[in-house]
C-alpha positions in Angstrom: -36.5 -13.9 -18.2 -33.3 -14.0 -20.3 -30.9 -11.5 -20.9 -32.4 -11.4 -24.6 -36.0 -9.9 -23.3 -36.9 -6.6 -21.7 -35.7 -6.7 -18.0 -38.6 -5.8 -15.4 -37.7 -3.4 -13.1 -40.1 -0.9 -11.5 -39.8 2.7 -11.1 -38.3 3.9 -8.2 -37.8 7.7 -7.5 -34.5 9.0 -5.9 -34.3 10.5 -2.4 -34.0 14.3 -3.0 -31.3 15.9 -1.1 -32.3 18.8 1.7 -31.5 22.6 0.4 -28.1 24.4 1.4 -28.7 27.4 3.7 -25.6 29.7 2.8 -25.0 31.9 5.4 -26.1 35.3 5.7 -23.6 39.0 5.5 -24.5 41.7 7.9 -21.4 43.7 7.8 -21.2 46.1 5.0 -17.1 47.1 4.0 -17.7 50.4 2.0 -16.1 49.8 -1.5 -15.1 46.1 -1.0 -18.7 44.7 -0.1 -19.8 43.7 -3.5 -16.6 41.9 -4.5 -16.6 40.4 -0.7 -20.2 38.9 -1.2 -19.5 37.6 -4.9 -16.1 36.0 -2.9 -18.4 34.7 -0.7 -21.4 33.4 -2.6 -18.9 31.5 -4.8 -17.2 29.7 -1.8 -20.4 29.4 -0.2 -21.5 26.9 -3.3 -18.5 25.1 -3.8 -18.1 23.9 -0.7 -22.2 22.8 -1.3 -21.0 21.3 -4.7 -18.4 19.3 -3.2 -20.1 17.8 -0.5 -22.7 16.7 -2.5 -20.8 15.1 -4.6 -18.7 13.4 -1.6 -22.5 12.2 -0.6 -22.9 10.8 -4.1 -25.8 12.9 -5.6 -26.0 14.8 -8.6 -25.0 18.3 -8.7 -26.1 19.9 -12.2 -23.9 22.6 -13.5 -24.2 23.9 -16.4 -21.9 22.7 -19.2 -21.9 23.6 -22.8 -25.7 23.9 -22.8 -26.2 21.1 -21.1 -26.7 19.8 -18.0 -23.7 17.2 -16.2 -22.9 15.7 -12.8 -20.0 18.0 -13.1 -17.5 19.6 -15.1 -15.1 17.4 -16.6 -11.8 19.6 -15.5 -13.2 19.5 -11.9 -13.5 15.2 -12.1 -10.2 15.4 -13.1 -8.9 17.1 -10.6 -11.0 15.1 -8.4 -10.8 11.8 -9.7 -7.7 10.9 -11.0 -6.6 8.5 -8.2 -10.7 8.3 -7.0 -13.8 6.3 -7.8 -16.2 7.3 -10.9 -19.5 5.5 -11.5 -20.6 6.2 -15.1 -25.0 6.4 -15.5 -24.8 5.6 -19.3 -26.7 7.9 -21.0 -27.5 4.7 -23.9 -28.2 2.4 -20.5 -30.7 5.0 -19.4 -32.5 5.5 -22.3 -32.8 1.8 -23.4 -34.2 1.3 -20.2 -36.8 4.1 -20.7 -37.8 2.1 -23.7 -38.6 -0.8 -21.9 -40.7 0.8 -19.2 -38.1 0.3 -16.3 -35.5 2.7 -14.5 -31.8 2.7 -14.8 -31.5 4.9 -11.6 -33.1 1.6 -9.9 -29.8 0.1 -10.3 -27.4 3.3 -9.4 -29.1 4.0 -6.3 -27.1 1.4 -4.5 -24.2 2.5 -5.4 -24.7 5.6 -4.2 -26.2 4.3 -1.2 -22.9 2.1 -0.9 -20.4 5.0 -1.0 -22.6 7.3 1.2 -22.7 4.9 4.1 -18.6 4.3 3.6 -18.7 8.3 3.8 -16.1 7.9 0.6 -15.7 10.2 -1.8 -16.6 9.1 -6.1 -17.6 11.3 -8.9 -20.6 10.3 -11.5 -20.5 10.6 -15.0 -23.4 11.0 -17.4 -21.4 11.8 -20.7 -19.2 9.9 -22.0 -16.7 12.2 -23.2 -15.8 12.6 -19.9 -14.1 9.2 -19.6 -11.5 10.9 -21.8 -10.4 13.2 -19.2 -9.3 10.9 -16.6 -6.1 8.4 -17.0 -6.2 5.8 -13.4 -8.5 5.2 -10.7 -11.2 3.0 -11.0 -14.6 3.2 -13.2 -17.8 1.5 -11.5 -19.9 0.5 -14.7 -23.5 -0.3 -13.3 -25.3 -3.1 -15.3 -24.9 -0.9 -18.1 -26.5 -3.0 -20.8 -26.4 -0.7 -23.7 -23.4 1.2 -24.5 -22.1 2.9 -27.9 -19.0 2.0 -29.9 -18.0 5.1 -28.6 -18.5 4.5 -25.2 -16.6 0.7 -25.4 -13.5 2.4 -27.1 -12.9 4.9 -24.2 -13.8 2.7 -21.8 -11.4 0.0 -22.9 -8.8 3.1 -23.4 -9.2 4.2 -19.6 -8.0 0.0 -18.8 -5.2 -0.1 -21.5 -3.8 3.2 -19.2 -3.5 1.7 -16.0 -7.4 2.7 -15.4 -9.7 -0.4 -13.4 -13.2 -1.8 -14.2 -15.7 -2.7 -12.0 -18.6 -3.9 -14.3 -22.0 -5.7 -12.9 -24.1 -8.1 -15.0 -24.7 -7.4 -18.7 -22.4 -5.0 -19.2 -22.0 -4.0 -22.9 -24.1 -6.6 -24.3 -26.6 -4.6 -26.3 -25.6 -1.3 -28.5 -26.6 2.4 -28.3 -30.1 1.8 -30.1 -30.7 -1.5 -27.1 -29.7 -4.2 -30.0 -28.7 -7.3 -28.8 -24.7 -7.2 -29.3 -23.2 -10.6 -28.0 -20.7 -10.6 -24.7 -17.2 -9.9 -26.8 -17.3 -6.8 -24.3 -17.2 -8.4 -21.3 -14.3 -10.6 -22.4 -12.3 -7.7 -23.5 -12.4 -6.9 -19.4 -11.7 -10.8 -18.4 -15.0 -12.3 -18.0 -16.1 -15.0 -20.4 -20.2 -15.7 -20.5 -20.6 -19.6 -20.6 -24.6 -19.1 -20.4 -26.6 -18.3 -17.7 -28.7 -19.5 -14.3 -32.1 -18.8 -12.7 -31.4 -17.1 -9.5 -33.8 -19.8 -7.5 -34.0 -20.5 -3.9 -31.8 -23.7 -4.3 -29.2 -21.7 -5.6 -29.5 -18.1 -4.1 -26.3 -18.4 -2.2 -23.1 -16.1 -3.2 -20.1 -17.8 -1.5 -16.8 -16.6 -1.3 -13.6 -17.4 -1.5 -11.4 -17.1 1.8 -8.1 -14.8 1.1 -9.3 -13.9 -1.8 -8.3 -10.8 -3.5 -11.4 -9.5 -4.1 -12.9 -10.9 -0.7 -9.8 -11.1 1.4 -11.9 -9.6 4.6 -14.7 -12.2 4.5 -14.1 -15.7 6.3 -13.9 -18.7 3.8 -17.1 -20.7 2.3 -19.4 -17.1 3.8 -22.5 -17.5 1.9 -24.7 -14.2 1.1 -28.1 -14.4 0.4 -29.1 -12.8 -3.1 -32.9 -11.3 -3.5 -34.7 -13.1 -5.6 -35.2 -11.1 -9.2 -36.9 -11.5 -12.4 -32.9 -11.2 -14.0 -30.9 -14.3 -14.5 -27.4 -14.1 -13.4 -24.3 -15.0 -15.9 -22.2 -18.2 -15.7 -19.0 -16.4 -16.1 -14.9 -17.7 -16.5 -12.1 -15.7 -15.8 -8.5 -15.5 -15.2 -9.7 -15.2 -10.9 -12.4 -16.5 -9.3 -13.6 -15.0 -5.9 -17.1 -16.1 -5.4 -19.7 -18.7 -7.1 -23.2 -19.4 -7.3 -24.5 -22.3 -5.1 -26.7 -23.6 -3.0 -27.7 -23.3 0.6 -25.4 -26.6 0.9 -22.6 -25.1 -1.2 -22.3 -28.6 -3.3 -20.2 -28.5 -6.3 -21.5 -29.1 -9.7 -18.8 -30.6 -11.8 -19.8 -29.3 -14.8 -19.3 -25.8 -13.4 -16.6 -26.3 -11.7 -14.8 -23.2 -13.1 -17.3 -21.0 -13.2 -17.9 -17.8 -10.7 -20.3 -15.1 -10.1 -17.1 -12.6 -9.4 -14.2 -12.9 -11.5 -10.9 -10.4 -11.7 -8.4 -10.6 -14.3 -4.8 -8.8 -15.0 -3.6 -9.4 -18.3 0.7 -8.8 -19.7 -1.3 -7.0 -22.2 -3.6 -4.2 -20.5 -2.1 -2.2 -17.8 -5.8 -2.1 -15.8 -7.2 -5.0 -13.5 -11.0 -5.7 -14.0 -13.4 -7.2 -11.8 -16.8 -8.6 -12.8 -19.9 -9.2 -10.9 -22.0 -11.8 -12.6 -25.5 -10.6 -10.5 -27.6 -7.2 -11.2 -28.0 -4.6 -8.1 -31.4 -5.7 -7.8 -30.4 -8.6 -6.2 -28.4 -6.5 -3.1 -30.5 -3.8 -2.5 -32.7 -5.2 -0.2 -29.6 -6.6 1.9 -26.8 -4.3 1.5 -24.1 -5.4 4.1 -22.5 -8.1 3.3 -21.9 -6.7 -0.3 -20.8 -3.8 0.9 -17.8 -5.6 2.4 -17.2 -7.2 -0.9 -17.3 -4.1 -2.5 -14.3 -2.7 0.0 -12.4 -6.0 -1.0 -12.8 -5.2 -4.5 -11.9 -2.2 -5.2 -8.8 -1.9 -2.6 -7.8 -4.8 -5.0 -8.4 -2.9 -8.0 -6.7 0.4 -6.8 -3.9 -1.8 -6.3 -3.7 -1.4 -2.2 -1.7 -4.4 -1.1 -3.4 -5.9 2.2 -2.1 -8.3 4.9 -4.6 -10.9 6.9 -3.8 -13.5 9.3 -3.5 -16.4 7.0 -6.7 -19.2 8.5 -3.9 -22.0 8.7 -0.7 -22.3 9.7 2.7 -22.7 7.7 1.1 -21.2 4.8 -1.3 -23.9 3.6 -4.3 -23.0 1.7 -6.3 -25.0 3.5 -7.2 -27.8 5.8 -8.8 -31.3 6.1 -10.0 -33.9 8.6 -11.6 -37.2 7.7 -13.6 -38.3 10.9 -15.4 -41.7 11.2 -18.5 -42.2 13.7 -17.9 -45.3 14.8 -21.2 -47.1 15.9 -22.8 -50.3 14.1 -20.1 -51.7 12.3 -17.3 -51.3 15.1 -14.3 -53.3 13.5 -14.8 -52.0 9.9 -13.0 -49.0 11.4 -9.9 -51.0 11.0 -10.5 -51.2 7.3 -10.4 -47.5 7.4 -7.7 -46.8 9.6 -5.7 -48.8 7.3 -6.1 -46.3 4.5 -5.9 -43.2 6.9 -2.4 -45.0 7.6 -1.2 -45.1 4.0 -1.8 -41.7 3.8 0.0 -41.2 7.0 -3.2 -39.1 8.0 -4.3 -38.8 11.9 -7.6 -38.9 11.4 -10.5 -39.2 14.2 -12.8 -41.3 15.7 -15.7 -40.6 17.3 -16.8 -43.6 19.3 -20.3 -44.6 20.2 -19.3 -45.9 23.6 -22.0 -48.3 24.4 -20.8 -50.2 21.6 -17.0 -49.4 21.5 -17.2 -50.9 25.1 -18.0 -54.3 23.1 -15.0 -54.0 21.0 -12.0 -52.8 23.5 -9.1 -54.6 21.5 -10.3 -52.5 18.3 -10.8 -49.9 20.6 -7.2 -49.6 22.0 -5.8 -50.1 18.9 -7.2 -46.9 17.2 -5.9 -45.2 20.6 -2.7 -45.5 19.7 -2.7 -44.3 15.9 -5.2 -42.1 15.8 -7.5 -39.4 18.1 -10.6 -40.5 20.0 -13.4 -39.0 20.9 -16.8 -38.8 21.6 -19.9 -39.9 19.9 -22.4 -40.4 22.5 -23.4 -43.2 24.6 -26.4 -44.3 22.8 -27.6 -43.7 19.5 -29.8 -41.1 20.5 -29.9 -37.5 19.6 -29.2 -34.2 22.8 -31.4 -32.2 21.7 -34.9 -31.1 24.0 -33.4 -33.2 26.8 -33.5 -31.9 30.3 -30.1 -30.7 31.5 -29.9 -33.5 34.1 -30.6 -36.2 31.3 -27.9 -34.7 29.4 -25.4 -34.5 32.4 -26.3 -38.1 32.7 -25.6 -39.4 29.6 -22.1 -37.5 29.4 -20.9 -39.0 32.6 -22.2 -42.5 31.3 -20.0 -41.8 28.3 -17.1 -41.2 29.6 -17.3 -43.8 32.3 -18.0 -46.3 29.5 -15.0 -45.0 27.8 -12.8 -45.3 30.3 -13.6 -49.1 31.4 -11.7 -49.7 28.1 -8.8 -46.3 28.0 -8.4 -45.2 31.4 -6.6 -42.2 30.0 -10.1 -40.2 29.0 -8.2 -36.6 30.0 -6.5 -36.9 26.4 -10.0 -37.1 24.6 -11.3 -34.1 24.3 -13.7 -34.3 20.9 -17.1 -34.7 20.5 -20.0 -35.4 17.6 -23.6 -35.6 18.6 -25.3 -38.7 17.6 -27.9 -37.4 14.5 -25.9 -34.1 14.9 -28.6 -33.3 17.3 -27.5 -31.0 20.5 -28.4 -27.7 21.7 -27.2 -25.0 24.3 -27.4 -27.3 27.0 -25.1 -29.8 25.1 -22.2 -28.1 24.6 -22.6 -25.8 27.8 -22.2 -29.6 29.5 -19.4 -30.9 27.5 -17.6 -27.8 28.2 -17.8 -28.0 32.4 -16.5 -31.9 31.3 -13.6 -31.2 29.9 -14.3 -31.3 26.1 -12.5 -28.6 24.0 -14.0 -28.9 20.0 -17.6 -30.0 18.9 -17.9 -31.6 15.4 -21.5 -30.4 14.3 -23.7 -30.4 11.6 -23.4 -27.9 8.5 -25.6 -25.5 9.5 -24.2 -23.9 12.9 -22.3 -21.5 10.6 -22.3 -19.5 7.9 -18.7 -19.7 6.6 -16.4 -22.7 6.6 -14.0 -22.0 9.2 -14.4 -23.1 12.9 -15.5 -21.1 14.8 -16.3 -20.5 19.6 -19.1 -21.7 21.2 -20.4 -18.8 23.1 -20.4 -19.5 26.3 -20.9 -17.3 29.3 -17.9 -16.8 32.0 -15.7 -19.1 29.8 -12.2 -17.6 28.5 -11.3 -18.2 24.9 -8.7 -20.9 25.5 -11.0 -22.9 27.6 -13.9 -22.5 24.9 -15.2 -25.1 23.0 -14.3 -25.1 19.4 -16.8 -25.9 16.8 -16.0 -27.2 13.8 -18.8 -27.5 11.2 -19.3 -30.7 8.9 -18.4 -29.0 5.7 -18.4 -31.6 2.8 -21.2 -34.1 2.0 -21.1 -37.4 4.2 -21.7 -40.9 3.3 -25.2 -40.8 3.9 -25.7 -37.8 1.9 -23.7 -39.2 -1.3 -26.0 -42.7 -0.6 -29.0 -40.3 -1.0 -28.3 -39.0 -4.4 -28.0 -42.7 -5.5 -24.7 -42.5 -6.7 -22.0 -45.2 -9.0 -18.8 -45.6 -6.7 -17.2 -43.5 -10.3 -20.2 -40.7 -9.0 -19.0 -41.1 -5.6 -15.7 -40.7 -5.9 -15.7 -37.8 -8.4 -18.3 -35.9 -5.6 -15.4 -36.6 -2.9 -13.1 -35.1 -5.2 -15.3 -31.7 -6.1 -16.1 -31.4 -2.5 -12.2 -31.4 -1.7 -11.0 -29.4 -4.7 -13.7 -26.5 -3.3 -11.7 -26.6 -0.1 -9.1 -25.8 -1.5 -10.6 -23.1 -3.2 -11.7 -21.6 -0.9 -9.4 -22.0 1.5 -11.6 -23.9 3.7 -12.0 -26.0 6.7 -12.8 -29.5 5.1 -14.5 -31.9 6.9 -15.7 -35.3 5.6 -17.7 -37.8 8.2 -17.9 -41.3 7.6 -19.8 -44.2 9.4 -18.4 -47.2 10.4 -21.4 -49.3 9.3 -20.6 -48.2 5.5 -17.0 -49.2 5.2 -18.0 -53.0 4.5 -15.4 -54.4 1.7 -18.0 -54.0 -1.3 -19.5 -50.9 -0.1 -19.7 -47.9 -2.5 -17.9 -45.7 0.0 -15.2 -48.1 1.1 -14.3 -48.4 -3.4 -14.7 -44.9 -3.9 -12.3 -43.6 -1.0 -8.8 -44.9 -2.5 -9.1 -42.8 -5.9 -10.1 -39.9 -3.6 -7.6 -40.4 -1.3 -4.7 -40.4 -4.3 -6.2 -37.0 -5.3 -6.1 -35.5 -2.0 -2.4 -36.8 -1.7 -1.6 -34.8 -5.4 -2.6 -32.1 -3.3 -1.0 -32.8 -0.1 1.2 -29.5 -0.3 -1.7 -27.4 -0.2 -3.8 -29.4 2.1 -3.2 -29.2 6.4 -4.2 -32.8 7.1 -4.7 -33.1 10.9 -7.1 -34.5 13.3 -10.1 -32.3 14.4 -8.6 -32.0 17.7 -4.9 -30.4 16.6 -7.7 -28.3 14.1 -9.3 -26.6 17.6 -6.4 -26.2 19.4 -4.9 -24.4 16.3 -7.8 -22.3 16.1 -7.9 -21.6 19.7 -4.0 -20.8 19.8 -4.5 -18.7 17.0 -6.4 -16.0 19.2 -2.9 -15.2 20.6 -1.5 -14.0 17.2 -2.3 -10.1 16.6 -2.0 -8.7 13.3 -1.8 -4.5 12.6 -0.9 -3.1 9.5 -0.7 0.5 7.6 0.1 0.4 4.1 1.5 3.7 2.5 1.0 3.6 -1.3 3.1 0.7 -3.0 4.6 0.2 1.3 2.9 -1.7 3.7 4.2 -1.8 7.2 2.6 -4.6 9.9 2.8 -5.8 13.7 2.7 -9.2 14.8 2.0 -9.6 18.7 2.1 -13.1 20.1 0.1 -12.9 23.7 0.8 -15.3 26.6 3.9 -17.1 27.8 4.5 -19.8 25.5 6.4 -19.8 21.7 3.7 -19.7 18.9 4.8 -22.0 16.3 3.6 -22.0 12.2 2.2 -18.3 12.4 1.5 -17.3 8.7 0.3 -14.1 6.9 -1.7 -13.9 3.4 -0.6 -10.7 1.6 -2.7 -9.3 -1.6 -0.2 -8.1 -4.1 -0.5 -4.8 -5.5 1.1 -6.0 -8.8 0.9 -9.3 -10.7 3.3 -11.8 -9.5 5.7 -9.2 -7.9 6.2 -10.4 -4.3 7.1 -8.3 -1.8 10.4 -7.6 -0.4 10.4 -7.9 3.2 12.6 -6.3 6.4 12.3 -5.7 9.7 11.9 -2.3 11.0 13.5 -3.7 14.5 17.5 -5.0 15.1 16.8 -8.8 15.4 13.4 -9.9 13.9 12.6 -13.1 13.3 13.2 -14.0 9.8 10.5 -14.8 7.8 10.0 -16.9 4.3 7.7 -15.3 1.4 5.9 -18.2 -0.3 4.2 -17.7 -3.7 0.3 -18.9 -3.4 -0.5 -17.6 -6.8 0.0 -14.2 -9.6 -2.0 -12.3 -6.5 -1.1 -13.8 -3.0 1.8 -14.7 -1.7 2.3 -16.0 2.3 4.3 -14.8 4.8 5.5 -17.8 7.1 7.2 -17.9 10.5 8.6 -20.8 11.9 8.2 -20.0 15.8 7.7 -16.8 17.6 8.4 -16.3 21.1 5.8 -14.0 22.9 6.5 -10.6 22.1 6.0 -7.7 19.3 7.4 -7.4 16.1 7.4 -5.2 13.2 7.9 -5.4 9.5 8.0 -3.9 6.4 6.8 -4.8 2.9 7.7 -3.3 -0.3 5.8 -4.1 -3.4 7.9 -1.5 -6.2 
C-alpha cells in the first residue's frame, strides 16, 4: 500500500491507568482544618498529575473549555530542556477518517519512555508548541498537519529546538490531502521514493559510532515487523542506519540512501533526525529500538558521548582479504603478488592435504604473509564425533608441520564449507588456535566477536571473526561481468567503511586463474581500497583477534556535565597498550573538543577530526595504569 492510500491500522485501545488513593485526614485543627484539607487535596493531586505524566499518560485538565494533556505554562516549566511528543489533533482525525487509530502509533512511545522511567510531556494542541523554546519534539508519523502546525514546528527548530519525526511526517494537510514531502526536507530528509518492507529486506542496520547509534556495535541488524506501510527511501546530510537484507548487500543504486538520517544545517539552530519506518513496525519488538532511540535523542539534546573507538589509531574501520587455498595451490602466488603491491599482510588458509603437495609455494607465503588453517580435507566439522574431530585437527597440523615446522606461530583457522560446530572450536581452542574465520551468520553485527567457551579466560579465547562481505563464489552466483564484479567489491568495501566495520573478503585459490573474473576484477578494487587506505586498518585476521582480544584490557568511564565531559581510561595487565583510541559525539557541529588532563603527567593525546559530528581521540602507547581527562565542547 503506498503512502498515497489509506494506511491500515486496526484499533487498539490504551491500557487505562489504576486510580490514585489520596490519603485520608483524621486530625481535625479547629479554625485551620478547612484551609489544611484544601492545602492538602491540592498537593495530594499534583503530585498524582506529575507522576502521571512522568509515566507518559494523559492527565486531562481543564483548559479554556477544553480538555489538554496539560496546561501549557506547566509544560513549560516542565519541558523546556525535556522531551514533548505531540498527538496531532489533524493526524488523529485523518486517521479517524480512514477507519484506523492514531493512538496505535503513540503507544510505543509511551511505552518507550515508561520503561526508560524518563520523564516527557504530550501535546494535543498545537498552540502549545509556542510556549516552549529548546528540547526536543517527538513527532509520531504525524501524516496530516496544518499550515499552522508546520510554521510552529519549524519555528521551535529555527530556536535551537530538535525534531524527531517518524515516517510520513507532514505529507498530507489538515483536511488528509495529499501534500508532497517539502516538509520533511525542511527537517533534512529528502524522499527519493519508497520500498516494500519484505522479508528480503526487513533488516535495519546500523552504523557503528554513529551519532545516532553510537551504543550499538557496527553492521547490528534489527528485525522490522512486517506491515501493510511502505517505508521511505530517504537522503540526508547523516546517515545512521539503512534498509537491507538479511545479507546486508549493497545496492548501488541506493547507495546513499538510509532509513535514519540526522541533519544540522549553518542555517537552523536545531538538529533533526528522521526515521524512514512507522511504529508499527517496532511494536512488536521493542528493544533494540529502544536503544536507538537513547542514541538519538542524547544526540539531539546535544549530550556529547565518548566510546571505545572498535579499532585502533583512530581508523574507521578495518579489512582483511583471506584466500582458502585448496585446488588451485600455486595460483596463490598470483595473489600474493597483488596483496604485495598493496603492501597488505593478508592470510592464507591452507588446506593441508594439498599444501603438503606444494611445500616450496608453501614456505614462500610463510615468509610474507600469515598461515593458517583450512582443514585437512575438504570436508565440512560439523555432526562429527568429537574424536573424529580431534583426529582430523592433529592430522592437520602434523601435515602442516612436515612442510613449516614452526606450527606454534599459526594460530588461524577457516572451516572447510564454513561448516563447524561447538565441538569445533572447543577443539581448536585446547590446540592452540586463537581466531576462527566463520561464515556470516554466527553474528549479528560486523565486529568480531569470543567464542564462549567454558573455564577459558578472555585472552586465551578464541576470536571469531565473521565473513562479512560477499566471496567469490557468491559474486559467481549472481552471474556477474568482471565491470559487475568489481563495482560489488567496491560497494561491499565502501559499506565497511560506513559503518565502521570489520571487513572480510574470502577468496579461493581455484578462482585466481589469469582470465578468471575474480583475478581481472580485483586490481580496480584494490586501487579503490588504496584511495581509502587512510581510513581502512589493513591487517591479517590474526593481528585483527589479537587486537580484539587486547582490547579487553582498555576500560573506558565517562560523566559528561552539560557542554563537559570528563572520562577514565584504565589499561589492565602488565604490559604497554599501544594505538588505544576513543570516538567522541560532538555536541556541536564541527567544534572539537578541547582536551586536558585532570592528573599532573597524562599522556598526551591527539584529537582527530572523523567528520562535522565525531572526532577521535588517539593515544600512541599507554602503560598499565589509570588516567583521567577532560573534554570541553563550548
Amino acid at each position: 500500500m503506498s503512502l498515497n492510500n489509506a494506511l491500515a491500522i486496526p484499533l487498539m485501545p490504551l491500557n487505562t491507568p489504576t486510580s490514585f488513593e489520596p490519603r485520608p485526614a483524621h486530625r481535625r485543627i479547629g479554625l485551620y482544618l478547612v484551609p489544611l484539607v484544601v492545602i492538602g487535596l491540592a498537593m495530594t493531586v499534583l503530585a498524582y498529575l506529575s507522576s502521571m505524566q512522568l509515566m507518559g499518560w494523559k492527565t486531562p485538565i481543564l483548559n479554556l473549555g477544553r480538555f489538554s494533556t496539560a496546561p501549557a505554562a506547566m509544560v513549560l516549566r516542565a519541558s523546556r530542556e525535556g522531551v514533548v511528543l505531540y498527538a496531532s489533533p489533524n493526524t488523529k482525525e485523518y486517521f479517524l477518517g480512514i477507519g484506523a487509530n492514531y493512538d496505535r502509533l503513540l503507544t510505543p512511545w509511551r511505552s518507550y519512555f515508561n520503561n526508560r522511567q524518563a520523564g516527557f510531556q504530550e501535546f494535543s494542541e498545537a498552540a502549545q508548541l509556542r510556549h516552549i523554546d529548546a528540547g526536543v519534539l517527538i513527532l509520531p508519523s504525524a501524516v496530516a498537519l496544518s499550515a499552522q502546525e508546520r510554521a510552529d514546528i519549524l519555528q521551535f527548530r529555527s530556536q535551537g529546538g530538535a525534531i524527531l519525526a517518524t515516517w510520513a511526517t507532514g505529507t498530507r494537510n489538515a483536511k488528509g490531502d495529499w501534500d508532497g514531502w517539502q516538509f520533511l526536507e525542511s527537517i533534512g530528509a529528502k524522499s527519493v521514493g519508497e520500498v516494500a518492507l519484505e522479508p528480503v529486506a526487513g533488516h535495519l542496520v546500523l552504523n557503528g559510532e554513529s551519532p545516532l547509534s553510537h551504543s550499538q556495535p557496527a553492521g547490528q541488524r534489527i528485525v522490522l515487523s512486517k506491515v501493510s506501510e511502505r517505508l521511505l527511501r530517504l537522503q540526508g546530510e547523516g546517515i545512521a542506519a539503512r534498509i537491507m537484507n538479511w545479507s546486508r548487500i549493497p545496492d548501488t543504486e541506493r547507495s546513499n540512501e538510509g532509513a535514519v538520517i540526522f541533519s544540522e544545517t549553518s542555517t537552523v539552530a536545531g538538529r533533526s533526525a528522521v526515521f524512514a519506518f512507522a511504529e508499527s513496525t517496532w511494536e512488536s519488538q521493542p528493544e533494540p529500538i529502544y536503544a536507538l532511540v537513547d542514541d538519538t535523542l542524547r544526540w539531539l539534546q546535544r549530550s556529547p558521548a565518548i566510546m571505545r573507538s572498535a579499532w585502533p589509531y583512530g581508523k574507521r574501520a578495518a579489512h582483511v582479504i583471506e584466500m582458502d587455498t585448496e585446488e588451485g595451490f600455486p595460483n596463490a602466488l598470483r595473489f600474493a603478488a597483488m596483496m604485495q603491491e598493496m603492501s597488505y599482510r593478508g592470510s592464507f588458509y591452507v588446506l593441508t592435504s594439498v599444501g603438503k603437495l606444494f611445500p616450496d609455494i608453501l614456505a614462500s607465503l610463510s615468509r610474507d604473509f600469515e598461515i593458517g588453517y583450512h582443514g585437512d580435507v575438504h570436508m565440512g566439522f560439523k555432526g562429527q564425533s568429537e574424536q573424529q574431530q580431534q583426529q582430523r585437527i592433529d592430522t592437520m597440523r602434523a601435515e602442516m608441520a612436515a612442510v613449516l615446522p614452526e606450527i606454534k606461530s599459526f594460530t588461524g583457522f577457516r572451516a572447510p564449507l564454513e561448516s563447524y560446530d561447538g565441538t569445533t572450536e572447543t577443539l581448536l581452542q585446547k590446540a592452540g588456535l586463537r581466531h576462527h574465520v566463520t561464515d556470516p551468520s554466527r553474528t549479528e553485527a560486523r565486529l568480531p566477536s569470543f567464542a564462549k567457551i567454558d573455564g577459558v579466560a578472555t585472552q586465551d579465547t578464541l576470536v571469531i571473526l565473521p565473513r562479512t562481505q560477499r566471496d567469490d563464489i557468491n559474486l559467481a552466483k549472481e552471474n556477474l561481468s568482471i565491470a559487475q564484479t568489481q563495482q560489488a567489491l567496491i560497494d561491499d568495501l565502501d559499506l565497511t567503511e560506513s559503518m565502521g566495520a570489520l571487513g572480510l573478503l574470502s577468496v579461493h585459490s581455484q578462482n585466481y586463474t589469469t582470465d578468471s573474473v575474480l583475478t581481472q576484477a580485483m586490481p580496480g578494487f584494490l586501487a579503490h581500497l588504496k584511495l581509502h587506505r587512510d581510513q581502512f586498518w589493513l591487517a591479517s585476521a590474526g593481528q585483527v583477534a589479537d587486537w580484539w582480544r587486547e582490547r579487553e584490557r582498555f576500560k573506558l568511564s565517562s560523566k559528561a556535565r552539560g557542554k563537559v565531559l570528563e572520562f577514565d581510561v584504565t589499561i589492565t595487565g602488565k604490559t604497554a597498550f599501544n594505538g588505544a583510541s576513543l570516538i567522541v559525539i560532538l555536541s556541536s557541529k564541527g567544534v572539537p573538543p578541547t582536551l586536558q588532563g585532570l592528573k599532573i603527567g597524562m599522556p598526551k593525546a591527539s584529537v582527530q577530526r572523523i567528520d562535522d559530528y565525531r572526532a577521535a581521540i588517539v593515544f600512541d602507547t599507554l602503560n598499565p595504569g589509570n588516567y583521567a581527562y577532560q573534554a570541553s565542547f563550548e
